[in-house]
C-alpha positions as CSV (number, residue, x, y, z in Angstrom):
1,X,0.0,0.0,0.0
2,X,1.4,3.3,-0.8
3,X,1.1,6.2,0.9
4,X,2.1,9.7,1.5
5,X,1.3,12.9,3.1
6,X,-0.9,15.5,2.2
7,X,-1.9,19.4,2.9
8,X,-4.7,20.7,1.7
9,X,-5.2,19.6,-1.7
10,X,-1.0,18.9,-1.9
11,X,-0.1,14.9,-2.2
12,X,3.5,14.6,-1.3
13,X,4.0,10.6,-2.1
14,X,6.6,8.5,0.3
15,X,6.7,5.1,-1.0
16,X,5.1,1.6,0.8
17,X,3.6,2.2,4.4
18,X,6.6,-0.7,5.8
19,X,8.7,2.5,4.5
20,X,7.1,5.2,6.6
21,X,7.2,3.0,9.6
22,X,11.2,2.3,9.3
23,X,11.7,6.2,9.1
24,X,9.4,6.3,12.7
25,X,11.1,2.8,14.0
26,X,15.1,4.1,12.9
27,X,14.1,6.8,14.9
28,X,12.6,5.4,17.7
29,X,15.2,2.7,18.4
30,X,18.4,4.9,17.5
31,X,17.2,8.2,19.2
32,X,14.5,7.6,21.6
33,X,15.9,4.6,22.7
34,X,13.1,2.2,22.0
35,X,10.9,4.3,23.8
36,X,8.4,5.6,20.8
37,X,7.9,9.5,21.2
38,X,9.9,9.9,24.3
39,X,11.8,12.7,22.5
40,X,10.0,13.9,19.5
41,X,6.5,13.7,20.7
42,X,4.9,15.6,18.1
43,X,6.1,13.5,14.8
44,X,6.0,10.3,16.8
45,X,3.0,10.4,18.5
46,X,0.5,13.3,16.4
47,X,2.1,13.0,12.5
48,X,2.6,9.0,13.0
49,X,-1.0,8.4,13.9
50,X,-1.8,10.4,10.9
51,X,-2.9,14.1,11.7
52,X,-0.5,17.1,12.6
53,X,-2.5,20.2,13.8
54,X,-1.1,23.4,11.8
55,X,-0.3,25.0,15.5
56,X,2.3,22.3,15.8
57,X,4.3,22.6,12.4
58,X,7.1,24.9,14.2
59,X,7.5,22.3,16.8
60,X,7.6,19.0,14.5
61,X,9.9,21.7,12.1
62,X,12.5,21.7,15.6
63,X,11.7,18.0,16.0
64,X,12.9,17.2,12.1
65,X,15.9,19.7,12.4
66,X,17.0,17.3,15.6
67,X,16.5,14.4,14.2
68,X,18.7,14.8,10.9
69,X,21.6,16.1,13.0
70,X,21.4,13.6,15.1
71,X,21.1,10.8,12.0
72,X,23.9,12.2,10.4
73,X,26.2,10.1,12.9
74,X,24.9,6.2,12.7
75,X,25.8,4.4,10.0
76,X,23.6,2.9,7.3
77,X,23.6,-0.3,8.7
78,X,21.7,0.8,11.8
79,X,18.6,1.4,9.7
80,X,15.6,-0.3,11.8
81,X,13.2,-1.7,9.4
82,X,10.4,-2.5,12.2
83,X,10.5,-1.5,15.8
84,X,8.4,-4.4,16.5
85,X,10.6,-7.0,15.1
86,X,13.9,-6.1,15.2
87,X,15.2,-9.4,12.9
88,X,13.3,-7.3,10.1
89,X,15.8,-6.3,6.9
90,X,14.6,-3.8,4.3
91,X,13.3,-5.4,0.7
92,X,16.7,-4.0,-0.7
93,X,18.8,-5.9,2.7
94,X,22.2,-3.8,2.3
95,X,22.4,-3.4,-1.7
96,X,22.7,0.6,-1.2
97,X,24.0,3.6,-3.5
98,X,27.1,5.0,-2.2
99,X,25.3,8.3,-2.3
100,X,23.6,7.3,1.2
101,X,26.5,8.0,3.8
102,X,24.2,8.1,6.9
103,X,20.8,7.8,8.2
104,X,20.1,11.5,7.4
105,X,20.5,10.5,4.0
106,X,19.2,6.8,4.0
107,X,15.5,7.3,3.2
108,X,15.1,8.5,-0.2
109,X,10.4,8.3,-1.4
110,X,9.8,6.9,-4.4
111,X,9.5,9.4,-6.1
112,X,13.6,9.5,-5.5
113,X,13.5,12.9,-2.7
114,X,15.2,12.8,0.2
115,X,12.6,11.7,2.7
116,X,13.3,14.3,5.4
117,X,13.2,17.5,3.2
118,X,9.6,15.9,1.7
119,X,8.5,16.4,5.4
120,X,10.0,19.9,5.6
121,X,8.2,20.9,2.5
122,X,4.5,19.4,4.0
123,X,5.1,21.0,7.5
124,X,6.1,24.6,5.5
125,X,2.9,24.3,3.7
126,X,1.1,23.3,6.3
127,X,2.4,26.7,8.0
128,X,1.4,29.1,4.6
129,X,-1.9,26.8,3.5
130,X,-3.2,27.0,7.6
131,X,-3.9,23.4,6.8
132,X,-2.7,20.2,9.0
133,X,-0.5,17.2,7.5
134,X,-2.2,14.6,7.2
135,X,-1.1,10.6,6.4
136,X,-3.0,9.5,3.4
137,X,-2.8,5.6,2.1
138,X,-3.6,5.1,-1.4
């Protein structure tokens, strides 16, 4: 099932919904310590269950910012494909482009965007359109 995020009447597509759950799980496991919103409430707990509120874009904006900084030092190899399952591999297992370097870079949509500035560019619009972000499965 694909799925993707959208504001207003924007569609912003992110690829398979095992996809958007790996982004939430790497996170979880590498910078929450396995503790699911601990630390970034707002994307965790309000955009993963599928509706952020406009009057909480400039938080999940500082939540995003954090997390990339702090992705940019683990490895590839610590990618978490499903918190609940840790044994779990991606499709692709460890065939990677050289162009991923860290887990700020590792998710990529299908439409071939860098995952994290596709939810920068929802939670701006959000922001200008007055609209919330939303998780839409197609």
């Amino acid at each position: 099932m694909a799925v993707g995020f959208t504001v207003d009447f924007f569609y912003y597509s992110i690829g398979s919904a095992d996809f958007l759950h790996s982004f939430f799980s790497t996170v979880a496991v590498n910078l929450e310590g396995g503790k699911w919103g601990s630390r970034f409430p707002v994307l965790m707990n309000e955009l993963y269950q599928g509706k952020l509120p406009v009057e909480k874009a400039d938080i999940a904006f500082e939540e995003l910012n954090t997390i990339r900084e702090e992705l940019k030092k683990f490895s590839p190899d610590k990618v978490v494909w499903d918190i609940d399952d840790l044994s779990k591999q991606p499709p692709w297992g460890k065939n990677i482009s050289k162009d991923i370097t860290d887990l700020s870079n590792y998710f990529v949509t299908s439409d071939g965007e860098d995952f994290i500035s596709v939810i920068f560019k929802a939670l701006n619009d959000s922001k200008e359109m007055n609209a919330p972000v939303e998780i839409m499965s197609l």
